[in-house]
N, C-alpha and C positions, 0 to 999 in steps of 0.2 A: 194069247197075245194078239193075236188075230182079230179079235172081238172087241178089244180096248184099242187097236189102233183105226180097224172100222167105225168103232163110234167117236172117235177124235175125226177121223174124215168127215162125216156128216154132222160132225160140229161144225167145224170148218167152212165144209161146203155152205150151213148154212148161213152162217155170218157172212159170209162173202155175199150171197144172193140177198141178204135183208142189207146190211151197210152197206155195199157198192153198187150194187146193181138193183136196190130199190123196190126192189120186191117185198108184198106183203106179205104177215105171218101166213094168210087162208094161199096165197100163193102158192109158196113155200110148202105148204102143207101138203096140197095136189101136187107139187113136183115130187117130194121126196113121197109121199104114201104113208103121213103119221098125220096124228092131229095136230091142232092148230095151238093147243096146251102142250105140247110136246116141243115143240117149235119155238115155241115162249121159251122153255126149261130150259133147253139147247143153246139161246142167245143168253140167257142169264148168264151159264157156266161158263159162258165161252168169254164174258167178262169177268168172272172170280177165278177162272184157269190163265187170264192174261194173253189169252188167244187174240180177245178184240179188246184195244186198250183207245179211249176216246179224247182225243183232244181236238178244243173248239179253238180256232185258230182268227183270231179277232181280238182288238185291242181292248176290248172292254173285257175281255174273259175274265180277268182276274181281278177287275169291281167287281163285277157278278157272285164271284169265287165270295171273297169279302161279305156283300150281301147279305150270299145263304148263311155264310159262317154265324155272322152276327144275329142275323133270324133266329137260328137255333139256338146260339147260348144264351142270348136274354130273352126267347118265347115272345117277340115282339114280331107284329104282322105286317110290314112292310119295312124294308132298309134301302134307301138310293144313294148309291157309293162314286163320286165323279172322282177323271182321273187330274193330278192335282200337278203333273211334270214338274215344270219348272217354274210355275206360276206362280208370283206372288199374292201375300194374305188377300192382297184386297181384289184383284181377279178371280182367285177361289170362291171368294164369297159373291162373285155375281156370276162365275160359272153355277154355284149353290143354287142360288136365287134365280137364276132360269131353269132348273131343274123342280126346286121345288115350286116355280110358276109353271112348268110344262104340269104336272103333277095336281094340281090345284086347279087346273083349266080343264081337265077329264071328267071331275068328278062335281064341275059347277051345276048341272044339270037338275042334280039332286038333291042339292043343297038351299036351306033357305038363310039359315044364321053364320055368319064368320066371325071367330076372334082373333084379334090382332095384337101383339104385345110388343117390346120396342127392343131397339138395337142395332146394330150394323149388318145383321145379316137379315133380317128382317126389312132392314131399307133397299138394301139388294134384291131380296123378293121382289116387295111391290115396285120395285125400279124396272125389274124385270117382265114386270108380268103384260102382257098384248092388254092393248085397248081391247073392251069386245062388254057386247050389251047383254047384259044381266040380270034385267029391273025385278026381280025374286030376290034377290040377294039382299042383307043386310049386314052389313060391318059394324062388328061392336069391340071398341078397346077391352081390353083383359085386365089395364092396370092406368095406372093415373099417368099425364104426361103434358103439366103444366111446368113452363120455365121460359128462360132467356136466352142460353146455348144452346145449342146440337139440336135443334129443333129438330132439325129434317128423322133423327133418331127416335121420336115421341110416339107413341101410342096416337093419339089425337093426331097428328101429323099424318101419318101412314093410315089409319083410318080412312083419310080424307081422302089422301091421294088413290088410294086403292077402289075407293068406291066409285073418285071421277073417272077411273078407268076403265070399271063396270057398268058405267052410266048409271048409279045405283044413290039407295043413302046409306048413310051412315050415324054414328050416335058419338057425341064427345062427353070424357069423362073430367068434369071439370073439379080435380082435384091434382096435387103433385103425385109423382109414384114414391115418395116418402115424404110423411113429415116428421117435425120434433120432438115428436112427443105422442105414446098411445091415446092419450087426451084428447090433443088434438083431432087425431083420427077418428077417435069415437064421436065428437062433434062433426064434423065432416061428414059419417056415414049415417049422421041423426038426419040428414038433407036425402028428403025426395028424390033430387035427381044423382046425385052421385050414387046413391044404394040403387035405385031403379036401372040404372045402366051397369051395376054391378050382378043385380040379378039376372040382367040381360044376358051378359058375359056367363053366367053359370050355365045357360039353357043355348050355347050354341050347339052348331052341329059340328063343326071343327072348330082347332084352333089351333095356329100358328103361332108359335113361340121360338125365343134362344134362347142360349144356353151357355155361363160361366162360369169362369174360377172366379171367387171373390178376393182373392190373396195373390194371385199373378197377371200380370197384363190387363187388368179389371177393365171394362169399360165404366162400367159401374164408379169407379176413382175418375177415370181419364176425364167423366164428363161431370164431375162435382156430386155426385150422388151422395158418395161414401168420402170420409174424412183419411187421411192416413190415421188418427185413433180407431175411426171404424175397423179397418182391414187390418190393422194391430190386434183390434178387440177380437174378428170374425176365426183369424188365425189363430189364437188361445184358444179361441171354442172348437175348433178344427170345424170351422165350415169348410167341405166339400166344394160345392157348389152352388148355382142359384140357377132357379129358372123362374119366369117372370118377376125376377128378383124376389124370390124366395128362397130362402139358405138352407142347404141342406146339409147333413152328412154323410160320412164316407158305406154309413147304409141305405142313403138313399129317404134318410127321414125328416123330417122337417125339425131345422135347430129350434132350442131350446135359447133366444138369443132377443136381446133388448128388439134390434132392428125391422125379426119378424114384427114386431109389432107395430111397425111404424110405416109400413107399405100398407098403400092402398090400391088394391087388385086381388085377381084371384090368388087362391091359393092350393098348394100340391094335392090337398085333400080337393077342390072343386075341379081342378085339372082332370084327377081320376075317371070323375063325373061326365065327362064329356067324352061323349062317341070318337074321337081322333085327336090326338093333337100330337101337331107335327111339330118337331124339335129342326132347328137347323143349328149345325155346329160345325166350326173347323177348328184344328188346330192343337199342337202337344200339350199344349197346357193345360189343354180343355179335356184330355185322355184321361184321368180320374175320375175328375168333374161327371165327362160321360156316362164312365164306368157307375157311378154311384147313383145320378139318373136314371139312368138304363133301369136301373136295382127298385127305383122308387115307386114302379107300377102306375105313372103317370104318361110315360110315353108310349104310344103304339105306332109313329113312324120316325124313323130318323135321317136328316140328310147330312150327308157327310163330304171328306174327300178322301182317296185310298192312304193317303200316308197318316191320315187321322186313323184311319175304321185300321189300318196293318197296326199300328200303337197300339189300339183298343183291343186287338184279341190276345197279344201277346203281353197285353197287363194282364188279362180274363183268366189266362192258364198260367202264366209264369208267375203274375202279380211282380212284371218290371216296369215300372213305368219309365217314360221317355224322358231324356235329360235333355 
Protein backbone atom coordinates (compact mmCIF):
# COMPACT_ATOMS: atom_id res chain seq x y z
CA UNK A 1 0.00 0.00 0.00
CA UNK A 2 2.99 1.98 0.68
CA UNK A 3 4.48 1.69 -2.73
CA UNK A 4 1.28 2.69 -4.65
CA UNK A 5 0.79 5.68 -2.45
CA UNK A 6 4.66 6.56 -2.83
CA UNK A 7 4.28 6.46 -6.51
CA UNK A 8 1.07 8.68 -6.56
CA UNK A 9 3.36 11.12 -4.45
CA UNK A 10 5.97 11.44 -7.12
CA UNK A 11 3.36 11.52 -9.56
CA UNK A 12 2.09 14.39 -8.03
CA UNK A 13 5.19 15.83 -6.99
CA UNK A 14 6.00 15.86 -10.43
CA UNK A 15 3.08 17.62 -12.18
CA UNK A 16 3.38 20.16 -9.69
CA UNK A 17 7.16 20.96 -10.55
CA UNK A 18 6.51 20.71 -14.52
CA UNK A 19 2.86 22.71 -14.59
CA UNK A 20 3.25 25.17 -11.91
CA UNK A 21 6.57 25.75 -11.17
CA UNK A 22 8.01 25.37 -14.73
CA UNK A 23 10.32 23.08 -14.62
CA UNK A 24 11.74 20.91 -17.31
CA UNK A 25 11.33 17.23 -17.70
CA UNK A 26 15.77 16.89 -17.69
CA UNK A 27 14.98 19.16 -14.41
CA UNK A 28 12.79 17.26 -12.97
CA UNK A 29 14.64 14.28 -13.64
CA UNK A 30 17.95 15.54 -11.59
CA UNK A 31 15.57 16.49 -8.68
CA UNK A 32 13.71 13.33 -8.31
CA UNK A 33 16.86 10.76 -9.34
CA UNK A 34 14.87 8.86 -12.61
CA UNK A 35 15.20 9.50 -16.13
CA UNK A 36 13.95 11.95 -18.25
CA UNK A 37 11.44 9.15 -20.04
CA UNK A 38 10.28 8.33 -16.81
CA UNK A 39 9.25 11.72 -16.12
CA UNK A 40 7.47 12.01 -19.54
CA UNK A 41 5.41 8.52 -18.36
CA UNK A 42 4.74 10.25 -14.90
CA UNK A 43 3.07 13.56 -16.61
CA UNK A 44 1.24 11.37 -19.03
CA UNK A 45 -0.58 9.22 -16.15
CA UNK A 46 -1.05 11.93 -14.19
CA UNK A 47 -3.28 13.11 -17.02
CA UNK A 48 -5.34 9.71 -17.73
CA UNK A 49 -5.40 9.32 -13.53
CA UNK A 50 -7.11 12.99 -13.71
CA UNK A 51 -4.46 13.99 -11.26
CA UNK A 52 -3.67 17.08 -13.76
CA UNK A 53 -6.79 17.94 -15.67
CA UNK A 54 -5.95 21.14 -18.35
CA UNK A 55 -8.00 23.78 -19.08
CA UNK A 56 -6.99 26.98 -21.33
CA UNK A 57 -8.72 29.67 -20.07
CA UNK A 58 -9.13 32.20 -23.09
CA UNK A 59 -12.10 33.14 -25.22
CA UNK A 60 -11.02 31.56 -28.37
CA UNK A 61 -10.55 28.09 -26.49
CA UNK A 62 -13.62 26.68 -27.83
CA UNK A 63 -13.09 27.90 -31.83
CA UNK A 64 -9.92 26.13 -31.30
CA UNK A 65 -11.86 23.13 -29.63
CA UNK A 66 -14.04 23.30 -32.95
CA UNK A 67 -10.95 23.57 -35.20
CA UNK A 68 -9.21 20.45 -34.05
CA UNK A 69 -12.69 18.71 -34.17
CA UNK A 70 -13.43 19.42 -37.64
CA UNK A 71 -9.56 18.71 -38.63
CA UNK A 72 -10.06 15.45 -37.63
CA UNK A 73 -13.41 14.37 -38.88
CA UNK A 74 -13.15 15.50 -42.52
CA UNK A 75 -8.84 14.91 -42.66
CA UNK A 76 -8.79 18.44 -43.97
CA UNK A 77 -5.32 20.47 -43.13
CA UNK A 78 -6.33 23.58 -41.80
CA UNK A 79 -9.81 25.00 -40.21
CA UNK A 80 -10.21 29.00 -38.82
CA UNK A 81 -13.34 29.00 -36.56
CA UNK A 82 -14.34 33.05 -35.54
CA UNK A 83 -16.45 33.71 -32.67
CA UNK A 84 -19.85 34.73 -34.22
CA UNK A 85 -21.68 36.30 -30.50
CA UNK A 86 -24.21 38.31 -31.48
CA UNK A 87 -23.17 39.39 -34.69
CA UNK A 88 -25.08 39.71 -37.58
CA UNK A 89 -24.88 37.67 -41.13
CA UNK A 90 -23.26 40.35 -42.60
CA UNK A 91 -20.55 41.31 -39.74
CA UNK A 92 -19.59 37.55 -39.62
CA UNK A 93 -18.77 37.66 -43.07
CA UNK A 94 -16.22 40.51 -42.73
CA UNK A 95 -15.17 39.28 -39.31
CA UNK A 96 -14.59 35.90 -41.92
CA UNK A 97 -13.02 38.08 -44.43
CA UNK A 98 -10.39 39.56 -42.13
CA UNK A 99 -9.58 36.30 -41.03
CA UNK A 100 -9.20 34.77 -44.12
CA UNK A 101 -7.27 38.09 -45.36
CA UNK A 102 -4.99 37.73 -42.09
CA UNK A 103 -4.45 34.12 -43.45
CA UNK A 104 -3.70 34.84 -47.07
CA UNK A 105 -1.26 37.78 -46.10
CA UNK A 106 1.27 34.93 -44.31
CA UNK A 107 1.52 32.83 -47.02
CA UNK A 108 1.79 35.74 -50.04
CA UNK A 109 5.40 35.36 -49.88
CA UNK A 110 5.35 32.01 -51.56
CA UNK A 111 2.85 32.43 -53.70
CA UNK A 112 2.82 33.32 -57.39
CA UNK A 113 -0.79 32.49 -58.88
CA UNK A 114 -4.27 33.43 -56.91
CA UNK A 115 -7.84 32.40 -57.71
CA UNK A 116 -10.68 34.25 -57.06
CA UNK A 117 -14.28 33.09 -57.44
CA UNK A 118 -17.35 35.27 -56.48
CA UNK A 119 -19.83 35.95 -53.79
CA UNK A 120 -20.51 37.81 -50.56
CA UNK A 121 -18.07 36.34 -48.53
CA UNK A 122 -15.48 36.48 -51.01
CA UNK A 123 -16.25 40.39 -51.33
CA UNK A 124 -15.72 40.63 -47.62
CA UNK A 125 -12.28 39.06 -48.09
CA UNK A 126 -10.90 41.17 -50.60
CA UNK A 127 -12.78 44.12 -48.69
CA UNK A 128 -10.77 43.08 -46.03
CA UNK A 129 -7.54 42.44 -46.96
CA UNK A 130 -4.42 45.46 -46.22
CA UNK A 131 -3.25 47.33 -49.05
CA UNK A 132 0.45 45.93 -49.34
CA UNK A 133 2.84 45.36 -52.38
CA UNK A 134 3.08 42.10 -54.04
CA UNK A 135 4.17 42.71 -57.66
CA UNK A 136 4.90 38.38 -57.86
CA UNK A 137 1.50 37.88 -57.47
CA UNK A 138 -1.11 37.16 -60.06
CA UNK A 139 -5.08 37.08 -59.71
CA UNK A 140 -6.83 34.98 -61.92
CA UNK A 141 -10.96 34.52 -61.86
CA UNK A 142 -12.00 30.79 -61.10
CA UNK A 143 -15.42 31.44 -62.97
CA UNK A 144 -17.12 34.02 -65.41
CA UNK A 145 -18.45 37.24 -63.95
CA UNK A 146 -20.04 39.42 -66.68
CA UNK A 147 -23.48 41.36 -65.79
CA UNK A 148 -25.35 44.34 -64.85
CA UNK A 149 -26.29 43.77 -60.94
CA UNK A 150 -24.18 43.00 -57.93
CA UNK A 151 -21.31 43.79 -59.62
CA UNK A 152 -19.22 44.45 -56.65
CA UNK A 153 -20.03 40.24 -56.02
CA UNK A 154 -18.21 39.31 -59.74
CA UNK A 155 -15.19 37.39 -60.23
CA UNK A 156 -13.83 40.14 -62.59
CA UNK A 157 -14.67 42.71 -60.04
CA UNK A 158 -12.75 41.20 -57.05
CA UNK A 159 -10.09 40.22 -59.28
CA UNK A 160 -9.50 43.71 -59.94
CA UNK A 161 -9.90 45.16 -56.71
CA UNK A 162 -7.77 42.60 -55.02
CA UNK A 163 -4.84 43.00 -57.29
CA UNK A 164 -5.14 47.08 -56.86
CA UNK A 165 -4.39 46.24 -53.42
CA UNK A 166 -1.42 44.14 -54.21
CA UNK A 167 -0.16 46.57 -56.48
CA UNK A 168 -0.32 43.62 -58.75
CA UNK A 169 -2.21 42.40 -62.09
CA UNK A 170 -4.64 40.47 -62.77
CA UNK A 171 -6.62 38.53 -65.66
CA UNK A 172 -10.45 39.09 -66.64
CA UNK A 173 -12.67 36.36 -67.75
CA UNK A 174 -14.70 37.78 -70.25
CA UNK A 175 -17.60 35.39 -70.19
CA UNK A 176 -21.05 35.28 -67.71
CA UNK A 177 -20.59 32.43 -64.82
CA UNK A 178 -23.69 30.94 -66.66
CA UNK A 179 -25.04 30.75 -69.84
CA UNK A 180 -28.28 29.31 -71.84
CA UNK A 181 -27.35 26.84 -73.04
CA UNK A 182 -24.14 24.07 -73.12
CA UNK A 183 -23.83 25.35 -76.78
CA UNK A 184 -23.44 28.33 -75.98
CA UNK A 185 -20.74 27.61 -73.63
CA UNK A 186 -18.92 25.37 -76.02
CA UNK A 187 -18.64 28.45 -78.42
CA UNK A 188 -17.49 30.66 -75.73
CA UNK A 189 -14.67 28.23 -74.60
CA UNK A 190 -13.75 27.69 -78.61
CA UNK A 191 -12.26 31.74 -77.82
CA UNK A 192 -8.65 31.91 -76.91
CA UNK A 193 -8.92 34.09 -74.29
CA UNK A 194 -11.70 32.92 -72.14
CA UNK A 195 -10.18 28.95 -72.24
CA UNK A 196 -6.63 30.64 -71.81
CA UNK A 197 -7.73 32.38 -68.49
CA UNK A 198 -9.52 29.12 -67.71
CA UNK A 199 -6.49 27.27 -67.99
CA UNK A 200 -4.91 29.89 -65.95
CA UNK A 201 -7.45 29.32 -63.15
CA UNK A 202 -6.44 25.39 -63.21
CA UNK A 203 -2.61 26.08 -62.60
CA UNK A 204 -3.01 28.42 -59.57
CA UNK A 205 -1.33 28.01 -56.23
CA UNK A 206 -4.45 28.81 -54.24
CA UNK A 207 -7.66 29.50 -54.54
CA UNK A 208 -10.19 31.19 -52.72
CA UNK A 209 -13.82 30.36 -53.06
CA UNK A 210 -17.62 30.01 -51.40
CA UNK A 211 -19.69 28.01 -50.64
CA UNK A 212 -23.84 27.39 -51.09
CA UNK A 213 -27.16 25.85 -50.56
CA UNK A 214 -28.66 26.19 -53.91
CA UNK A 215 -32.30 25.58 -52.49
CA UNK A 216 -32.23 27.96 -49.49
CA UNK A 217 -31.13 31.66 -49.01
CA UNK A 218 -29.27 31.23 -52.58
CA UNK A 219 -27.34 34.11 -53.49
CA UNK A 220 -27.07 32.44 -56.59
CA UNK A 221 -31.44 33.34 -56.84
CA UNK A 222 -31.06 36.63 -54.99
CA UNK A 223 -28.74 37.89 -57.76
CA UNK A 224 -30.68 36.51 -61.10
CA UNK A 225 -28.32 33.66 -61.69
CA UNK A 226 -30.83 30.83 -61.11
CA UNK A 227 -34.62 31.04 -61.96
CA UNK A 228 -37.15 29.93 -59.28
CA UNK A 229 -37.67 26.81 -62.16
CA UNK A 230 -33.84 26.49 -61.53
CA UNK A 231 -33.83 25.91 -57.61
CA UNK A 232 -37.35 23.89 -58.24
CA UNK A 233 -35.35 21.93 -60.88
CA UNK A 234 -31.80 21.85 -58.51
CA UNK A 235 -34.14 20.63 -55.37
CA UNK A 236 -35.69 17.41 -57.33
CA UNK A 237 -32.09 16.49 -58.23
CA UNK A 238 -31.24 16.99 -54.56
CA UNK A 239 -28.49 19.28 -55.08
CA UNK A 240 -26.62 19.71 -52.00
CA UNK A 241 -24.62 22.47 -52.67
CA UNK A 242 -22.45 24.60 -54.88
CA UNK A 243 -19.11 25.70 -54.86
CA UNK A 244 -17.93 27.98 -57.55
CA UNK A 245 -21.32 27.38 -58.47
CA UNK A 246 -20.91 24.02 -59.11
CA UNK A 247 -23.77 21.60 -57.60
CA UNK A 248 -23.09 19.05 -55.97
CA UNK A 249 -24.68 16.30 -53.82
CA UNK A 250 -25.20 15.26 -50.41
CA UNK A 251 -21.79 13.08 -51.35
CA UNK A 252 -20.07 15.56 -52.15
CA UNK A 253 -20.02 14.68 -55.98
CA UNK A 254 -20.68 16.61 -58.74
CA UNK A 255 -24.72 16.71 -60.04
CA UNK A 256 -25.57 15.11 -62.78
CA UNK A 257 -27.87 18.21 -63.69
CA UNK A 258 -28.65 20.49 -67.06
CA UNK A 259 -26.97 23.70 -65.12
CA UNK A 260 -23.56 22.02 -64.48
CA UNK A 261 -23.39 22.56 -67.83
CA UNK A 262 -23.94 25.91 -68.39
CA UNK A 263 -21.24 27.53 -65.91
CA UNK A 264 -18.31 28.63 -67.18
CA UNK A 265 -15.32 28.24 -64.53
CA UNK A 266 -13.67 25.78 -62.78
CA UNK A 267 -14.80 22.84 -61.90
CA UNK A 268 -14.80 20.21 -58.40
CA UNK A 269 -12.78 18.01 -60.37
CA UNK A 270 -9.93 21.18 -61.32
CA UNK A 271 -10.51 22.53 -57.67
CA UNK A 272 -8.99 18.97 -56.58
CA UNK A 273 -6.13 19.92 -58.65
CA UNK A 274 -5.04 22.77 -57.03
CA UNK A 275 -2.54 22.80 -53.96
CA UNK A 276 -5.20 24.95 -51.52
CA UNK A 277 -8.32 26.18 -51.75
CA UNK A 278 -9.98 27.96 -49.29
CA UNK A 279 -13.54 27.68 -48.75
CA UNK A 280 -15.13 30.57 -46.67
CA UNK A 281 -18.77 29.85 -45.38
CA UNK A 282 -21.19 30.88 -42.68
CA UNK A 283 -24.35 30.01 -41.78
CA UNK A 284 -27.17 26.94 -40.85
CA UNK A 285 -28.20 26.61 -44.15
CA UNK A 286 -24.93 26.23 -45.46
CA UNK A 287 -24.48 23.17 -42.42
CA UNK A 288 -25.20 20.31 -45.08
CA UNK A 289 -23.97 22.08 -47.90
CA UNK A 290 -20.64 22.17 -45.74
CA UNK A 291 -21.03 18.77 -44.56
CA UNK A 292 -21.17 17.42 -48.30
CA UNK A 293 -18.23 19.67 -49.44
CA UNK A 294 -16.15 18.91 -46.72
CA UNK A 295 -16.91 14.99 -48.23
CA UNK A 296 -16.04 16.16 -51.88
CA UNK A 297 -12.06 16.24 -51.44
CA UNK A 298 -11.81 19.53 -52.94
CA UNK A 299 -11.41 21.46 -49.89
CA UNK A 300 -8.13 21.66 -47.68
CA UNK A 301 -9.03 24.90 -45.52
CA UNK A 302 -12.22 26.17 -44.25
CA UNK A 303 -13.29 29.41 -42.57
CA UNK A 304 -15.99 29.53 -40.76
CA UNK A 305 -17.89 30.91 -37.54
CA UNK A 306 -18.32 28.74 -34.11
CA UNK A 307 -22.17 28.54 -34.46
CA UNK A 308 -21.72 27.39 -38.09
CA UNK A 309 -18.42 24.76 -37.47
CA UNK A 310 -20.83 23.71 -33.46
CA UNK A 311 -24.07 22.74 -36.49
CA UNK A 312 -21.47 21.00 -38.57
CA UNK A 313 -20.13 18.41 -35.93
CA UNK A 314 -23.20 17.63 -34.46
CA UNK A 315 -24.72 16.92 -38.11
CA UNK A 316 -21.14 14.67 -38.59
CA UNK A 317 -22.15 12.43 -35.60
CA UNK A 318 -25.82 12.65 -34.91
CA UNK A 319 -26.63 13.53 -38.70
CA UNK A 320 -29.23 16.54 -37.05
CA UNK A 321 -29.14 19.15 -39.09
CA UNK A 322 -29.98 22.70 -37.87
CA UNK A 323 -33.56 23.96 -38.26
Amino acid sequence: MGGALDDRRIMVKVAKLYYMEGMTQAQIAKVIGVSRPIISKLLTQAREKNVVEIYIKDESAHTVDLEIQIEKEYGIGQVIVVPRSDHTPETVRKIQGKAAASYLSKKMDSLKYIGISWGKALYHFVDEYPFEKTEQVHIVPLIGGMGRSFLDYHSNILSLKLAQKLQTTCSYLYAPAMVESSDLKERLLSSPDIAGVLEEGRKVDIAIVGLGNPTQNSTMEEIGYLSAEDVASLKEAQAIGDINSQFYDIEGCTLKHPLNEHVIGLTLTDLKSIPETIVIAEGRNKVVSMHAGLLSGCINTLITDDDTASCLMKYAKEGIAPS
